[in-house]
C-alpha positions in Angstrom: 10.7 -48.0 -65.0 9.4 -45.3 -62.4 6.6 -47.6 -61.6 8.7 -50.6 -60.7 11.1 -48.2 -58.9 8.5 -46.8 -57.4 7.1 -50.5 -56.1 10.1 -51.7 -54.8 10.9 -48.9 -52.4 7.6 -49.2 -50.9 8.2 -52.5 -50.1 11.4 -52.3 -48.6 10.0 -49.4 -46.2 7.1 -51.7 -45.5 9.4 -54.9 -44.5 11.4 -53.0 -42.4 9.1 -51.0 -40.7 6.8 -54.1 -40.3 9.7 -56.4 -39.7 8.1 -58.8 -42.7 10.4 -61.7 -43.4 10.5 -64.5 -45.7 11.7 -67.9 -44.9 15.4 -67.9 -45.9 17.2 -70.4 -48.2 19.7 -72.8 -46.4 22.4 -70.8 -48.2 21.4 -67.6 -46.9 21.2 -68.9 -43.2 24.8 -70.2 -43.9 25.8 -67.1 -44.6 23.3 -65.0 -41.8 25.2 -67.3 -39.2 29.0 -65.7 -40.1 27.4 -62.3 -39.4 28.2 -60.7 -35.7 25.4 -58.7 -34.8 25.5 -55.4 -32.6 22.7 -54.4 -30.5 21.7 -50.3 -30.6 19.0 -50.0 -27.7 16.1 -47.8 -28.5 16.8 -44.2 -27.7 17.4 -40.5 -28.6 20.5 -39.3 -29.9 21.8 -36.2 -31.2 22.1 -36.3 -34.8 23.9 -33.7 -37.8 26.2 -30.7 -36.3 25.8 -27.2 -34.9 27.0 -24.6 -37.2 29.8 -24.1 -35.0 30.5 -27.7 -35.6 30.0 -27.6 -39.6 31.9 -24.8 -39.6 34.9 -25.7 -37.9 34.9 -29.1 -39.8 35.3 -27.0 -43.4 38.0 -24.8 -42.0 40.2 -27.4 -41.0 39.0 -29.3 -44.3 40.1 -26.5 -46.3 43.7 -26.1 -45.0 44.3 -29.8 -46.4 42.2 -29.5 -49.8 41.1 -26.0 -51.6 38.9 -28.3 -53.6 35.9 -29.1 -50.7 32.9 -26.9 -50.9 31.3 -25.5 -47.8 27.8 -27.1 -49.0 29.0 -30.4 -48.4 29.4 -29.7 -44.4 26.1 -27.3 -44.6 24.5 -30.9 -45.4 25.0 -31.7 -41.8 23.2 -28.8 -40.4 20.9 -28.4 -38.3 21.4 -30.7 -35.3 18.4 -32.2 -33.7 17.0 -35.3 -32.2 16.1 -38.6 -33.0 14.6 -41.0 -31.4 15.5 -44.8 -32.9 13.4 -48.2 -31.9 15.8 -50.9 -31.3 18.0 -52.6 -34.0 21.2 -54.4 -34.2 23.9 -53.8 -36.9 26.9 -55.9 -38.4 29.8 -55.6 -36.5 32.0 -55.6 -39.6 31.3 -54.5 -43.5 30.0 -57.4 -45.5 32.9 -59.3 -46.8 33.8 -60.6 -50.3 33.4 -64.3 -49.2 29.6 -63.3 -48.1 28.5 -62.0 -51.1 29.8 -64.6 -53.2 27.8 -66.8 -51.6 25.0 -64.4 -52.3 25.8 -64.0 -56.1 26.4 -68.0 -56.6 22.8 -68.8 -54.7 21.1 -65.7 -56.8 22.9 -65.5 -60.3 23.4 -61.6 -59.3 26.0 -60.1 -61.5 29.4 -60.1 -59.9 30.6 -56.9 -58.9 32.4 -54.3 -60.9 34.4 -51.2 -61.1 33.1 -47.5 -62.8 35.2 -47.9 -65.4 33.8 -51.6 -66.6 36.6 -53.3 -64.5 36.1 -56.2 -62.3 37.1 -56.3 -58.8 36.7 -60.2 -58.0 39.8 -60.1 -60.4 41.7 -58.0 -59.2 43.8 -59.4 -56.1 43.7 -56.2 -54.1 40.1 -56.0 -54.2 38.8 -59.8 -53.9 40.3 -60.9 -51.0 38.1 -63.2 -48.6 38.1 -60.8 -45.8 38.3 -57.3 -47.6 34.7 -55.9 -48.1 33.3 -56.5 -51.2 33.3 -53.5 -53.4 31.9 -52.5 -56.8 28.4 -53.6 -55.3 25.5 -51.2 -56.6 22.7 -49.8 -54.1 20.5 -52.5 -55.7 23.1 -54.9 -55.2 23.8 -53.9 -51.5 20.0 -54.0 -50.6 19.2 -57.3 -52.3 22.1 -59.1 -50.6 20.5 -57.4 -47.1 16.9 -58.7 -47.8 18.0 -62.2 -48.8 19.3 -63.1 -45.3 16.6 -60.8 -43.6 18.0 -57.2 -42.9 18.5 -54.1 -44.8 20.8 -51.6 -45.5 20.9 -49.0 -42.8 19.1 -45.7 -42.5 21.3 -42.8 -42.6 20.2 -41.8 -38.8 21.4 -45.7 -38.0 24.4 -45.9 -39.3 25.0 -42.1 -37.3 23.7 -43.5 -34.3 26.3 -46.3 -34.8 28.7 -44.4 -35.1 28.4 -41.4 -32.9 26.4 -42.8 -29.8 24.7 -40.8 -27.5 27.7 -39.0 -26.6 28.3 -37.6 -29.5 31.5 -38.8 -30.7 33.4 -37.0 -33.3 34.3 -40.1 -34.6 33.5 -43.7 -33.7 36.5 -44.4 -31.4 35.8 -40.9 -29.5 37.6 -37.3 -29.9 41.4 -38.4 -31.2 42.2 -37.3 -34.5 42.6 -40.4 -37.1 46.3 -42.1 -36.9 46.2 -44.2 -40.2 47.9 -47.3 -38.4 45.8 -47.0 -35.6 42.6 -45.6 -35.9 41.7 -46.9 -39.7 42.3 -47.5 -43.6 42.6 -44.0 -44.9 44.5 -41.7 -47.2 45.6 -44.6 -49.4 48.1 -45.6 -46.6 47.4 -49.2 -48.0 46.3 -48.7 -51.1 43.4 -50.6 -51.3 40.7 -52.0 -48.6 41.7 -53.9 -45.7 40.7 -57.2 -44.1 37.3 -56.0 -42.0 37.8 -55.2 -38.5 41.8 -54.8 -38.8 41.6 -51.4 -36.6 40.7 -52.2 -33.2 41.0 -48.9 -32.1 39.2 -47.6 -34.8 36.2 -49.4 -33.4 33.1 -47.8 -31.3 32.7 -48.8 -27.7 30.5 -51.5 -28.7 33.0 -52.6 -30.9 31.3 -52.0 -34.4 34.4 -52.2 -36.6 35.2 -50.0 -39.5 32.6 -47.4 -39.3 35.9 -44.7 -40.5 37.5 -45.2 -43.3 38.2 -48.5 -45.4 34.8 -48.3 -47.3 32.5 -45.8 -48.2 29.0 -47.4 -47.2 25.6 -47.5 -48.7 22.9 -46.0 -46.8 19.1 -46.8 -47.5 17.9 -43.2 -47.9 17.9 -40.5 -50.8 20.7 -38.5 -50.3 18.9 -34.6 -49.6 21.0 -32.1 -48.8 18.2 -30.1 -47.2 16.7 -32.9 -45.3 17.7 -31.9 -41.8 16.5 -28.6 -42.1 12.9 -29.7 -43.1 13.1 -32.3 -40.4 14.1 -30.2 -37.5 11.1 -29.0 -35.2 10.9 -31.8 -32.6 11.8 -35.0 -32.3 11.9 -37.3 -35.2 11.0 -41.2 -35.1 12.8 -43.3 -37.4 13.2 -41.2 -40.1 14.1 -42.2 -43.5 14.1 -40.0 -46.6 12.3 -41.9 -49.7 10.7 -39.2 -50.8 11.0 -39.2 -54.2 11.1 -43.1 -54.9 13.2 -42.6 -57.8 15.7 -44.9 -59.0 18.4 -42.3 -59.8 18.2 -39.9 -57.0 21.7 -40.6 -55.7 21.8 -42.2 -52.1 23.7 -41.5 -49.2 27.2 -43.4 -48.2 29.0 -42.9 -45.0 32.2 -42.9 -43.6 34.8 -42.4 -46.0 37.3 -45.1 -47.7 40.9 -45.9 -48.1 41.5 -43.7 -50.5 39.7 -40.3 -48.9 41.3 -37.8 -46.4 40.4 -37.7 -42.6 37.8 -34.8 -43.1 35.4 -37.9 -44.5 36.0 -39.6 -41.6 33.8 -37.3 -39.1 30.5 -39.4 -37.9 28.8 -36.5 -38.9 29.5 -36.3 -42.3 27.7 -37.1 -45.1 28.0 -37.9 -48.8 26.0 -39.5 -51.7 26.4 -41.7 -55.0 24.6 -43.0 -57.6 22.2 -45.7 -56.9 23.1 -47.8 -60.3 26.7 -46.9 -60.1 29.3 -49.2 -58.4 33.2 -48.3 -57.8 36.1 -50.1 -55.7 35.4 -47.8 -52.7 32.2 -48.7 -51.6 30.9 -51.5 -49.4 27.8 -51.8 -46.9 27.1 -53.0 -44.0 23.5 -54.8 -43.0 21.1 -53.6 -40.1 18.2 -55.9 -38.6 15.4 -55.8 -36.1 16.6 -57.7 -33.2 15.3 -61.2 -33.7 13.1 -61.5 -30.7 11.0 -58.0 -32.0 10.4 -59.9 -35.2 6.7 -61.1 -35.6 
């Protein structure tokens, strides 16, 4: 098991880092044309918090909930730089009408719930538009290769979501406003349409980076990965250190069901790679296609 685990990491680091892609099935170009891309220029960027930052972040966390550790904003600290070659992201979370398409051309299994549910029956959860849920890691990665992408690095989906400025969250400074900003608190209950929030959305317009869904990210989740990582400026850095099929993974950007203290750019949380619930989604990432050899 450790061996194949072990394989198939490698190769996803290899394809994206040597933009390898295979010819893609009629079905999978169907569904490659629905997606709206969004191009991130090459650049630096600052990425994690300041202690000031991390700290500030947990005392306002813990006058809503006594139950958040301080740990969990430690993650984010240091702050440092990164420089990221140029990529484009999806513009909205992938949607449940994408994926079936992916699951009918595949045979994947359908998605499910963590407590052996299923969310495609469930009409609060399988709407065309809503972003699929109850996707694994696996799931969410093989559904990125098969039209050509991948899921995101953590340091892409910040840099999505923060900019160069900086941006506290993806719209700017403003604290969230659950009709306006995004899907939050379990104001609706469930996930929402993608790309219902307009001023929720960056300045390029990448919708639904706050709230809605929780989002697979293609590293290892280490809490102590930006502290090893800090002395100059890193290149496209992605944490596969271990290559091991349950070291949890990160997710970004809190759901519909999480408080606004998940909803910080900066923030970051992990899952279980094998483990699927009804609050996490992805979104896909690609080299922009005239880079591709």
């Amino acid at each position: 098991m450790r061996c194949t685990c072990f394989a198939l990491l490698i190769f996803l680091v290899i394809s994206w880092n040597s933009f390898v892609t295979a010819e893609l099935s009629p079905t999978a170009e169907k569904v490659l044309s629905t997606i709206k891309w969004v191009d991130i220029p090459a650049g630096e960027f600052l990425m994690g918090s300041t202690p000031e930052e991390a700290e500030t972040a947990y005392n306002d966390a813990k006058l809503r909930s006594s139950l958040l550790e301080k740990y969990i904003f430690d993650a984010e600290v240091p702050q440092h730089t990164v420089y990221l070659s140029t990529y484009q992201i999806s513009r909205y979370e992938i949607t449940n009408v994408q994926y079936r398409a992916f699951v009918e051309a595949t045979n994947r299994p359908t998605p499910r719930g963590n407590n052996g549910d299923e969310p495609w029956k469930d009409e609060n959860f399988n709407g065309d538009t809503q972003p699929v849920v109850g996707v694994t890691w696996f799931d969410a990665q093989a559904f990125a290769e098969w039209i050509g992408g991948s899921l995101p690095t953590e340091a892409q989906w910040e840099r999505a979501a923060r900019g160069t400025e900086g941006r506290k969250y993806p719209w700017g400074s403003d604290s969230p406003k659950v009709r306006q900003h995004a899907n939050f608190a379990r104001r609706y209950n469930k996930p929402t349409p993608v790309g219902q929030f307009q001023k929720g959305e960056s300045p390029k317009g990448i919708a639904d980076l706050a709230g809605n869904v929780w989002e697979w990210c293609l590293d290892e989740y280490n809490p102590t990965f930006y502290q090893q990582n800090d002395k100059g400026v890193k290149q496209d850095p992605l944490n596969l250190r271990f290559r091991d099929i349950l070291r949890t993974r990160v997710i970004r950007g809190g759901a519909w069901d999480v408080g606004s203290t998940f909803l910080r750019s900066t923030l970051r949380s992990t899952f279980y790679p094998l483990d699927a619930t009804h609050n996490i989604g992805f979104r896909v990432v690609r080299p922009r296609p005239e880079m591709k050899k």
